[in-house]
N, C-alpha and C positions, 0 to 999 in steps of 0.2 A: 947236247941233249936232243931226242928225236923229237919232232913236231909232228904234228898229222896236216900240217900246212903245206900248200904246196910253194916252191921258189921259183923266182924267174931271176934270170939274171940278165940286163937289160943295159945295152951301150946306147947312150945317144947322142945326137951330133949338139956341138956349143951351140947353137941358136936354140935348139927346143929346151937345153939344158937352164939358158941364160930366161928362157917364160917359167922354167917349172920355178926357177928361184925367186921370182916375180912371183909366182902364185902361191907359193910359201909364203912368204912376208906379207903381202896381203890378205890372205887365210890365218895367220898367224902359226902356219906347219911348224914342226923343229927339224924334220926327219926328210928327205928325199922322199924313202920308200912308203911312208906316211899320205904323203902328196902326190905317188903316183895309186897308190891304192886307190884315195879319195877322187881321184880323177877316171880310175878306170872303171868305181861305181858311177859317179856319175854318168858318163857317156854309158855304159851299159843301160842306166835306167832311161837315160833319153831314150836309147834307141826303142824300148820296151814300149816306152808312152806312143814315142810318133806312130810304133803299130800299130797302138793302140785309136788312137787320134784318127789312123787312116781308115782303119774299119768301120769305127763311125762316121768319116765324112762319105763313104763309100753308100751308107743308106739313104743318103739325099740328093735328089736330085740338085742339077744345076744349077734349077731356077730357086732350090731352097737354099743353098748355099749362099748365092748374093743376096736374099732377105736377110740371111743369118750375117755375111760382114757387113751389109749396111747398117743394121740395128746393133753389132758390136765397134763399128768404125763411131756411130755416133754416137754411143754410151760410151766410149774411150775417148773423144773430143772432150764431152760433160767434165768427164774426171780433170782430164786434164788443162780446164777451161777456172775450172772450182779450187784449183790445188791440190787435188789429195795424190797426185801422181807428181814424183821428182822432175824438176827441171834438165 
């Protein structure tokens, strides 16, 4: 039956093989190609955001920057001082 999808067909060595099965089971995948899909949005959309992430850190100066991690270093200590952030 024709699709309008396209295919890749994709070998990969036992050690990346023996993580995707790791990341199946843990995600709860059934499929191989399910869990490479899911992974290959994923890292697409990171790389979208870090663009994105960089443009805006590109409008601050240096000296805003360190304002900005010290006031999010110490609002992520609180959290994680209070509980509401995993161990």
């Amino acid at each position: 039956m024709p699709t309008d999808k396209k295919r890749i067909n994709l070998s990969i060595p036992e050690e990346v093989y023996e993580r995707l099965t790791k990341y199946k089971k843990k995600n709860g995948i059934t499929s191989d190609a399910g869990a490479c899909l899911q992974l290959i949005v994923r890292q697409l959309d990171a790389i979208d955001n870090t663009e994105v992430m960089l443009d805006i850190v590109r409008k601050f100066s240096v000296e805003e920057l360190n304002q900005i991690s010290e006031q999010g270093v110490s609002q992520l200590k609180g959290l994680a001082d209070n509980g509401f952030l995993p161990k």
